[in-house]
C-alpha positions, 0 to 999 in steps of 0.5 A: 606231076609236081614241079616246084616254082623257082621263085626270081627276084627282081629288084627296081627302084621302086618295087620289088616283084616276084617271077613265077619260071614253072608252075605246079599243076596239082589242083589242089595245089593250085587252089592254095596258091589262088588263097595266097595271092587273093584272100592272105595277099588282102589280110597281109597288106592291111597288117602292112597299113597298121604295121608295127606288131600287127605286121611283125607277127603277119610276117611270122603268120606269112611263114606258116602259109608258105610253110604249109604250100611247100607241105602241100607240094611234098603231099602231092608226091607222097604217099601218105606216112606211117602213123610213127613217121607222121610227127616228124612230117608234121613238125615244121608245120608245128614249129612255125605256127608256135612261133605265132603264138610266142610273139603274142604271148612276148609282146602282151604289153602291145597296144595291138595286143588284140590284133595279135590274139585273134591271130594266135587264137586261130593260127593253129587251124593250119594243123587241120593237115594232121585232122581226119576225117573231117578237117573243115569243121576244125579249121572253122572252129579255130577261124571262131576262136579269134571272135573274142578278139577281133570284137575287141579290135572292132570295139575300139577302132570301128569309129576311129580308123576303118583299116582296123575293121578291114583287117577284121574282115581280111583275117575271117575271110582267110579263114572262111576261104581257107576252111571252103578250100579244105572242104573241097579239096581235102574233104575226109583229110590231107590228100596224099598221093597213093603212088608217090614216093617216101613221105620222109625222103621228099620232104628232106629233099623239098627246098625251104619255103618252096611256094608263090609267097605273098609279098614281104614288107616293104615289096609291092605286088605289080599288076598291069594297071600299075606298069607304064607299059601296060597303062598308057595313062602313066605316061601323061605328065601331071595334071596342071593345078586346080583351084577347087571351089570352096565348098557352100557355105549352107550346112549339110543335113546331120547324118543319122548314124543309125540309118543302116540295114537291119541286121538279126544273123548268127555267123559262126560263133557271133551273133550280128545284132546291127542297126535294129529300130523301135523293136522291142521283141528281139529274142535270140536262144544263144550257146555256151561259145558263142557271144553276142554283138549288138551295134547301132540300135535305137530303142530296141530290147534284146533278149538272149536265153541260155549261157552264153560267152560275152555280149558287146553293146556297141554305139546304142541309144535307148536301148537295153539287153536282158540275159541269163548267164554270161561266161565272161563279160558284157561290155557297154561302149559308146552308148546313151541310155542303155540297160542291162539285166542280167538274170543269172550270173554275169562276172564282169560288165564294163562301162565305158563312154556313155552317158546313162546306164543302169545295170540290173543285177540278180541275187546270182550276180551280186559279186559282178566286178564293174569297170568304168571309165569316161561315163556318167549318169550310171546306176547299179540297181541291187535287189533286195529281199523284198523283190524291189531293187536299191539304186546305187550311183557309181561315182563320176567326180574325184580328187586327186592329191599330189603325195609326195611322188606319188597320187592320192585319189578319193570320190567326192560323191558318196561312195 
C-alpha cells in the first residue's frame, strides 16, 4: 500500500524546509525518492550557483521529476492501462517534458544556450515509463544525447569556473543514477501493480505533483549539521580576528598543468583522451554517434578510425589527431602546436585560442569551413595533384575602417 506524502511548509527567516507526516512504502517508490534528494538535489542546486537560464529551466526539469514521482505512486496502485487508455496516462508526463524543450528553443539567444541544450537533448529519457521491454538502455541514450552539449560547456568554463564542470558531471550522474534505477526496478518496463484499481480513476484522484521535491529557488535544504540544536559549535560567538601571516616572499614552483592521471576510456558515447605524454601510438576504432574528447596531452598522436560525430582538441601541446570522417566538427581550443589530418570528410573545424596549428585536408574535404578567432601562426595545408600539399596562412592581422555607421574590415596580409 501507497500513502501519498503530505508535504508541510514551514517557513523561518532564513530558510525554508520541507516535513515529510507519512511516507511511501513501495520500494520502487522509494528509491525514486532517494534519486530526488541525492543525485537531482546535487544537479539542482549547482543549476541554482549558475542561476539565471540554467536555474529557470532546472526548475521546469524540477516539475518533470516530481511529475513522474507522482506517476510512479498512481503506478504503484494501478494495474497497468489499455493500450487505448495509455496516452492519456502518459500525457502529463509529456506536457512537462515539452516544456523543457520550449524554453530552450525560446531562449537560443542565451548565453547558457549550451546548458540548456544538453538538458533538452536528454529530458525526454523521462519517457522511458512508456518503453518496453527494456527502458534502461533508452533513458542511457537519451543521457548520451546531451554529450554534444555538455562538451560545449566544458570547453568553455573548464579553465574559468569549476561550477560548470560540476554541473556537467550532476546532469550525467542524473541520468546514470536514473538509468541504474530503471534497471533495477523497472527492468522489462513500468511496474504496474496486477491487483490495484483503475489506472485512469487514480490518476484523477492523485493530488498534483504529490512527492518529496528537491527544493525550490530560494529554499535551502536543512541538515543536522547546519541546525544549532544539533551542532553545539553554532552557538560559539565569532572567532576573534587574526592576522595571517604574509605569505613567503620566494616563488612557488610553476605547476605543470599536464601532470595528471592518464586516461584512454569510452563512457557512453565519448571517448576521454586525458593528460596522455610522449605517445605516439594512440588508436581508437570510433562509431558514427560517438565523438572524441582529447584534454591535456602533451606530444602525443591520436589516431581515431572509422566516422565519427566530432572530436574536441582541448589545452594541448605538440600535439596532433589524425582521422577518417567526421559528421560534425573538430574543434581546437586553447592549444599550442597542434595538428590535425583529416582523411575523409570533415565539414567544419574550428580554431580558437591557439598559437600554431596546421590543419591537413584531403581531396574529400576541400569544402571544410574554417572558423577562427583569438589564434595565430595557422596554416592550412592543401593537396594538390602531385601528392604534395600547398601551405596557406590564415590571416591574423586587420584593418577596420570606421564607414559611416557602420565597419569596413580587410586583412592586411595576403589573403
Amino acid at each position: 500500500m501507497c500513502v501519498c506524502p503530505q508535504l508541510t511548509l514551514v517557513t523561518g527567516r532564513y530558510y525554508t524546509i520541507f516535513i515529510l507526516t507519512e511516507e511511501c512504502t513501495v520500494p520502487f517508490v522509494l528509491a525514486y525518492d532517494d534519486l530526488l534528494s541525492g543525485p537531482f538535489k546535487t544537479f539542482f542546486d549547482t543549476s541554482q550557483k549558475i542561476g539565471g537560464d540554467v536555474a529557470t529551466i532546472t526548475n521546469l526539469v524540477q516539475e518533470c521529476f516530481i511529475n513522474q514521482r507522482a506517476f510512479l505512486v498512481m503506478a504503484s496502485k494501478s494495474q497497468r492501462p489499455l493500450d487505448t487508455e495509455l496516452p492519456q496516462v502518459l500525457e502529463p508526463t509529456g506536457k512537462k517534458i515539452q516544456a523543457v524543450i520550449a524554453f530552450r528553443e525560446s531562449n537560443r539567444q542565451s548565453k547558457f544556450f549550451n546548458h540548456l541544450s544538453a538538458i533538452s537533448e536528454s529530458i525526454s529519457g523521462l519517457s522511458w515509463v512508456a518503453v518496453a521491454p527494456a527502458p534502461a538502455p533508452y533513458v542511457k541514450e537519451m543521457g548520451d544525447s546531451a554529450m554534444f552539449y555538455s562538451n560545449r560547456v566544458l570547453k568553455d568554463y573548464r579553465e574559468k569556473d569549476k561550477v560548470h564542470v560540476e554541473w556537467v558531471q550532476n546532469l550525467n550522474n542524473v541520468w546514470k543514477e536514473l538509468q541504474e534505477y530503471v534497471r533495477k526496478y523497472h527492468t522489462t518496463g513500468l511496474s504496474w501493480n496486477t491487483r490495484g484499481g483503475n489506472a485512469m480513476n487514480n490518476l484523477k484522484a492523485a493530488p498534483p505533483n504529490c512527492g518529496v521535491p528537491p527544493p525550490p529557488p530560494r529554499m535551502f535544504w536543512v541538515t543536522d549539521d547546519m541546525k544549532t540544536h544539533k551542532n553545539p559549535s553554532l552557538r560559539e560567538g565569532p572567532k576573534p580576528f587574526v592576522k595571517q601571516s604574509s605569505p613567503s616572499s620566494r616563488a612557488s614552483p610553476a605547476k605543470d598543468v599536464f601532470a595528471g592521471t592518464p586516461k584512454l576510456a569510452l563512457e557512453g558515447k565519448k571517448w576521454f583522451v586525458e593528460y596522455q605524454k610522449d605517445n605516439q601510438n594512440i588508436k581508437i576504432d570510433a562509431k558514427m554517434d560517438q565523438c572524441v574528447y582529447i584534454f591535456r596531452c602533451q606530444n602525443v598522436v591520436v589516431q581515431v578510425k572509422g566516422k565519427l560525430n566530432s572530436i574536441i582538441l582541448d589545452s594541448c601541446k605538440k600535439s596532433a589527431v589524425v582521422f577518417d570522417d567526421l559528421v560534425s566538427a573538430l574543434e581546437v581550443v586553447n592549444c599550442q602546436s597542434s595538428k590535425v589530418q583529416v582523411m575523409g570528410v570533415m565539414p567544419t573545424i574550428s580554431i580558437e585560442k591557439t598559437d600554431g596549428c596546421q590543419v591537413f585536408l584531403s581531396k574529400a574535404s576541400l569544402n571544410t569551413e574554417i572558423i577562427s578567432a583569438k589564434s595565430s601562426e595557422m596554416n592550412i595545408m592543401v593537396p594538390k595533384p602531385d601528392g604534395e600539399f600547398a601551405e596557406l596562412a590564415i590571416p591574423e592581422q586587420f584593418l577596420t575602417k570606421v564607414n559611416g555607421l557602420s565597419l569596413t574590415t580587410t586583412c592586411t596580409e595576403s589573403c
